[in-house]
C-alpha positions in Angstrom: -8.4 -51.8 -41.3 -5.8 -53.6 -38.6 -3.2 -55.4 -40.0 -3.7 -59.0 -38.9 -0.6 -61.1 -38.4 -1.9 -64.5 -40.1 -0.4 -67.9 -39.6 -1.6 -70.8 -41.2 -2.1 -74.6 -40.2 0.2 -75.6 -43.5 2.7 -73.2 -42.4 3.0 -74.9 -39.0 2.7 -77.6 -40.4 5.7 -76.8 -42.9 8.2 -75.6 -40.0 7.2 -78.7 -37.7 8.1 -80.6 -40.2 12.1 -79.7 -40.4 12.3 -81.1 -36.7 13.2 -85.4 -37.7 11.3 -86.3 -34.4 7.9 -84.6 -35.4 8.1 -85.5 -39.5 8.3 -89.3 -38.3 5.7 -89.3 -35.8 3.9 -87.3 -38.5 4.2 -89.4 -41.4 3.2 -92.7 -38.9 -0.1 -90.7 -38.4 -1.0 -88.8 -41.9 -3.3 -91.6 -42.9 -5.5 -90.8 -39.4 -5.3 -87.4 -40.1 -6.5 -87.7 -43.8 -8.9 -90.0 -43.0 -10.5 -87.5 -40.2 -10.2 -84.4 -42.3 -12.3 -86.4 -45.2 -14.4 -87.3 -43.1 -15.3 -83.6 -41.4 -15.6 -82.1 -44.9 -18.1 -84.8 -46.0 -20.1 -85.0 -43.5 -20.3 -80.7 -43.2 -20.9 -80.8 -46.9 -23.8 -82.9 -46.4 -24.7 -80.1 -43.2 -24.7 -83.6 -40.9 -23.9 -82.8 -36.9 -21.6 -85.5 -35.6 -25.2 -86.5 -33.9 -26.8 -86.7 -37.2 -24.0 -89.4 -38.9 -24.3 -91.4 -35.7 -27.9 -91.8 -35.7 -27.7 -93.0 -39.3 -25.3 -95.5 -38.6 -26.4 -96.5 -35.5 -23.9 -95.6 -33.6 -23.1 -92.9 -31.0 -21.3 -89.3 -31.3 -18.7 -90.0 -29.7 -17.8 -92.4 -32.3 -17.8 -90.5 -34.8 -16.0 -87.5 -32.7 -12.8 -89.9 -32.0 -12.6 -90.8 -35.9 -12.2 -87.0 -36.2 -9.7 -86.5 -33.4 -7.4 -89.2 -34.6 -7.8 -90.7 -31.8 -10.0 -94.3 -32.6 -9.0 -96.7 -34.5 -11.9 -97.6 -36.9 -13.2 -100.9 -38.6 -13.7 -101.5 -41.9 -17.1 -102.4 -41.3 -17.8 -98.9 -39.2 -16.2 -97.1 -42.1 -18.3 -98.6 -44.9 -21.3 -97.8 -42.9 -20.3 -94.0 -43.0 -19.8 -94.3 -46.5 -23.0 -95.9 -46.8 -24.5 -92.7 -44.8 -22.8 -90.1 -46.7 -23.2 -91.8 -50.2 -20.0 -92.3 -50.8 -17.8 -95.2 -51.9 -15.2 -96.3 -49.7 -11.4 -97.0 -50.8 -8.7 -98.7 -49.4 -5.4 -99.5 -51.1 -1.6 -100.1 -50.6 0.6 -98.1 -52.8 
């Protein structure tokens, strides 16, 4: 058996976060990042291709692949349609 050096995403994620610079540009875009990673899980869970969620939304892929890239900016409306999709219920809230 070989001795495999593992490093995780959260333990990245943990050193990253000591540098000031990266833990503020991080915290400015954990809501993207949570919002994508729900997103991927639900949609695997319900063994959807990005394709798949499009089509039911009537939208295209590449929708649906810059929600879970961080890199669109998503309506309401397009995100209640996803939750419509995936039969889920949307929330939004301030805290």
């Amino acid at each position: 058996m070989r001795n495999k050096l593992e490093y995780t995403f959260r333990q990245h994620l943990n050193e990253s976060l000591k540098d000031p610079e990266f833990k503020k540009v991080w915290e400015c875009s954990q809501l993207e990042y949570q919002l994508a990673c729900q997103l991927i899980e639900k949609r695997l869970a319900r063994k959807l291709s990005q394709r798949a969620l499009a089509e039911k939304i009537k939208t295209s892929p590449a929708v649906i692949s810059r929600i879970e890239t961080m890199v669109a900016n998503p309506s309401l409306g397009l995100l209640k349609r996803i939750a419509a999709a995936l039969d889920l219920k949307l929330s939004v809230g301030f805290k």
